[in-house]
C-alpha positions as CSV (number, residue, x, y, z in Angstrom):
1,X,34.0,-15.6,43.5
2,X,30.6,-14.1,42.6
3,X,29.0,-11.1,43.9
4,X,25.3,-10.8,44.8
5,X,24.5,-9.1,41.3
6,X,26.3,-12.0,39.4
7,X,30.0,-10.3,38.8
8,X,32.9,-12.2,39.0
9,X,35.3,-10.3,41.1
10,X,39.4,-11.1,41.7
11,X,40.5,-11.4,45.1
12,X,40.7,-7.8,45.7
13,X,37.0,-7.2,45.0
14,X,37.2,-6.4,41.2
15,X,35.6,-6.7,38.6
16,X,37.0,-9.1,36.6
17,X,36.7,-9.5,32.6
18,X,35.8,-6.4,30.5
19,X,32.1,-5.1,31.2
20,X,32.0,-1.9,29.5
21,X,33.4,-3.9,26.5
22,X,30.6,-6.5,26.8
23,X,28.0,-4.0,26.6
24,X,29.9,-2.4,23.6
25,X,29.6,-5.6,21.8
26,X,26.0,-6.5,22.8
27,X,24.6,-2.5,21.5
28,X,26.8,-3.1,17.7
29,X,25.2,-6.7,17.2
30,X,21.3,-5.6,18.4
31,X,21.8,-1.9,17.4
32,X,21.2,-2.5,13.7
33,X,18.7,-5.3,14.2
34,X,16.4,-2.5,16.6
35,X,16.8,0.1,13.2
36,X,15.5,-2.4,11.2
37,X,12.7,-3.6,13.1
38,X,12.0,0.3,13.7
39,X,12.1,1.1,9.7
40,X,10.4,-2.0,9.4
41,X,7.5,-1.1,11.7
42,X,6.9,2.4,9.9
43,X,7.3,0.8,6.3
44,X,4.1,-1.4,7.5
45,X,2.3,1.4,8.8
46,X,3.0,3.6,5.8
47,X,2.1,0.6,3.1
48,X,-1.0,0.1,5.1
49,X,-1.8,4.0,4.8
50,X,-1.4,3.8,1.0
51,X,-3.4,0.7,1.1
52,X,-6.4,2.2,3.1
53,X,-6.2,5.6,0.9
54,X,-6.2,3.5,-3.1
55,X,-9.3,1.5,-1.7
56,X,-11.1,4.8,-0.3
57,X,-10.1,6.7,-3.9
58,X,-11.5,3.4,-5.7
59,X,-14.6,3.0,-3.7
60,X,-15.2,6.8,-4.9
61,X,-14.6,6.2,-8.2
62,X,-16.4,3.1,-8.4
63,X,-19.8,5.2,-6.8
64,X,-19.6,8.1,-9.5
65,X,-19.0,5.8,-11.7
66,X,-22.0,4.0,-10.8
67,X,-23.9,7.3,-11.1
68,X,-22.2,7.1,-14.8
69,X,-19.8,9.8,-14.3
70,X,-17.3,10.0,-17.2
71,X,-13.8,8.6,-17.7
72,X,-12.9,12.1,-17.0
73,X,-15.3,13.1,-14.3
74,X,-13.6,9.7,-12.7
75,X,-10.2,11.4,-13.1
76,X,-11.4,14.7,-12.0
77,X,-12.9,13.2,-8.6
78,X,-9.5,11.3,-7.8
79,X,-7.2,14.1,-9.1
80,X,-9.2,16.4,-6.4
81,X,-8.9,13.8,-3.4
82,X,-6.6,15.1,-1.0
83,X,-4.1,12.8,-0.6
84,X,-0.7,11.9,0.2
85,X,-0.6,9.7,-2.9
86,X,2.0,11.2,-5.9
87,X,-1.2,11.1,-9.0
88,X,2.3,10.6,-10.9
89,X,2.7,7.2,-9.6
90,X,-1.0,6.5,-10.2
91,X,-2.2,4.0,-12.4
92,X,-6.3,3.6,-13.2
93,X,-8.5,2.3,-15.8
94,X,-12.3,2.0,-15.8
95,X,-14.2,-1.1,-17.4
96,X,-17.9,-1.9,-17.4
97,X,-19.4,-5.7,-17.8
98,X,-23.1,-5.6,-19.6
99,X,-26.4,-7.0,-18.2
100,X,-27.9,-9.7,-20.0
101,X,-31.6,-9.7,-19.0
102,X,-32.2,-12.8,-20.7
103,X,-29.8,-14.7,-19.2
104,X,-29.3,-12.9,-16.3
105,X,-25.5,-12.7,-16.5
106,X,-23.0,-10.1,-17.2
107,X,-20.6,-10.2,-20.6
108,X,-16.8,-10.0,-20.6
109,X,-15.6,-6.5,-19.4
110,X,-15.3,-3.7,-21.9
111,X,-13.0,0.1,-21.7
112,X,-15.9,2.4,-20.0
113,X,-16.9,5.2,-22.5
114,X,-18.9,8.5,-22.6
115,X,-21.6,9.3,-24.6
116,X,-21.0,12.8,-23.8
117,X,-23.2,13.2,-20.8
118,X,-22.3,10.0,-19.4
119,X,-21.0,7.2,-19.3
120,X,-21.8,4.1,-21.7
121,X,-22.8,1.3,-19.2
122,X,-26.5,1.4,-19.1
123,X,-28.7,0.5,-15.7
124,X,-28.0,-3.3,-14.4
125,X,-24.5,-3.4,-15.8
126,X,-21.4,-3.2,-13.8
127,X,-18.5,-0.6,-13.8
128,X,-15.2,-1.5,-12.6
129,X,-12.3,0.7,-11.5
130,X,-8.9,-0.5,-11.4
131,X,-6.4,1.5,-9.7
132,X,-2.5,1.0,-9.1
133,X,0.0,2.9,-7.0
134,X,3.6,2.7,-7.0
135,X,4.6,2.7,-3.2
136,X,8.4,4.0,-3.2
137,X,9.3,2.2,0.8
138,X,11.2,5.0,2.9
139,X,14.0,2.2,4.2
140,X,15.2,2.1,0.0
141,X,16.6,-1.2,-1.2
142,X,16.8,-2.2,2.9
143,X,12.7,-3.4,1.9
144,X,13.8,-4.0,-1.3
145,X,12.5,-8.2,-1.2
146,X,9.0,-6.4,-1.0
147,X,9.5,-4.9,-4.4
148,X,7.4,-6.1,-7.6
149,X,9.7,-4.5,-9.7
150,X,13.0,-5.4,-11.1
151,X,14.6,-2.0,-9.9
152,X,13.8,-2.9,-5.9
153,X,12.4,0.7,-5.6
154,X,8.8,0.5,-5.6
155,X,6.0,-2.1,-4.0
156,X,2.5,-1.8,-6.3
157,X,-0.6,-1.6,-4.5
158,X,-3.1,-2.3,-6.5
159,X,-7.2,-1.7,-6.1
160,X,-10.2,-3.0,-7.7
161,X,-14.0,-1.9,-7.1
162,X,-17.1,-3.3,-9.0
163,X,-20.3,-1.8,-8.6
164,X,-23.7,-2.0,-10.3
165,X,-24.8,1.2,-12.6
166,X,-27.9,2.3,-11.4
């Protein structure tokens, strides 16, 4: 016999079968499945974080850069950036493609130098700034099928602005 709640109850009105052991069973089989999609939810929000900050550190590179900043004015303006990025983990190079007037094209990119003042792109000629990251996820080798490496312990973001010197 059923009750109106949907128990099945003996002839002496009770319960019969094991419902405290039922809900045991259902919390250890969705339990872990809830902690992963809860790690999983703050591993996207965290990898998005580090996304948004590499393309905001890039995008000022990229404009100093454009200004022709140094290589090492470059490093100075990211290295001063307060971030949560480790500048350990922090890959970056800087490249410059030159402006052909008579074609109107640019050539194959080239390491960006400094004459000392500035940089060596001249106006019409267009800087590039490459940066990497090495995202360490907080749920370990639980994320570790995002990894790039062979380790499992890191996810590389990676970044690349182009703008025109002026």
């Amino acid at each position: 016999m059923l009750t109106s709640h949907g128990i099945r109850v003996g002839e002496a009105g009770a319960p019969v079968g094991n419902i405290r052991g039922t809900v045991t069973l259902e919390l250890a089989v969705l339990a872990p499945l809830l902690v992963i999609v809860l790690f999983g939810c703050m591993e996207a929000g965290l990898l998005g974080a580090d996304m948004l900050t590499l393309n905001d550190l890039g995008r000022q590179a990229a404009r100093i850069a454009a200004k022709g900043a140094t290589p090492e004015e470059i490093d100075a303006t990211i290295d001063a950036a307060e971030t949560r990025l480790d500048p350990l983990r922090l890959g970056r190079s800087y490249e410059y493609a030159p402006y052909n007037p008579e074609t109107c094209t640019w050539g194959e990119w080239r390491p960006l130098g400094s004459n000392g003042t500035f940089n060596n792109a001249t106006d019409r000629d267009r800087v590039r700034v490459c940066l990497s990251y090495a995202h360490h996820p907080v749920g370990g080798y639980l994320f570790g099928l995002l990894s790039d490496d062979s380790e499992g312990d890191s996810v590389v973001l990676r970044s690349r602005v182009v703008m025109r010197r002026e």
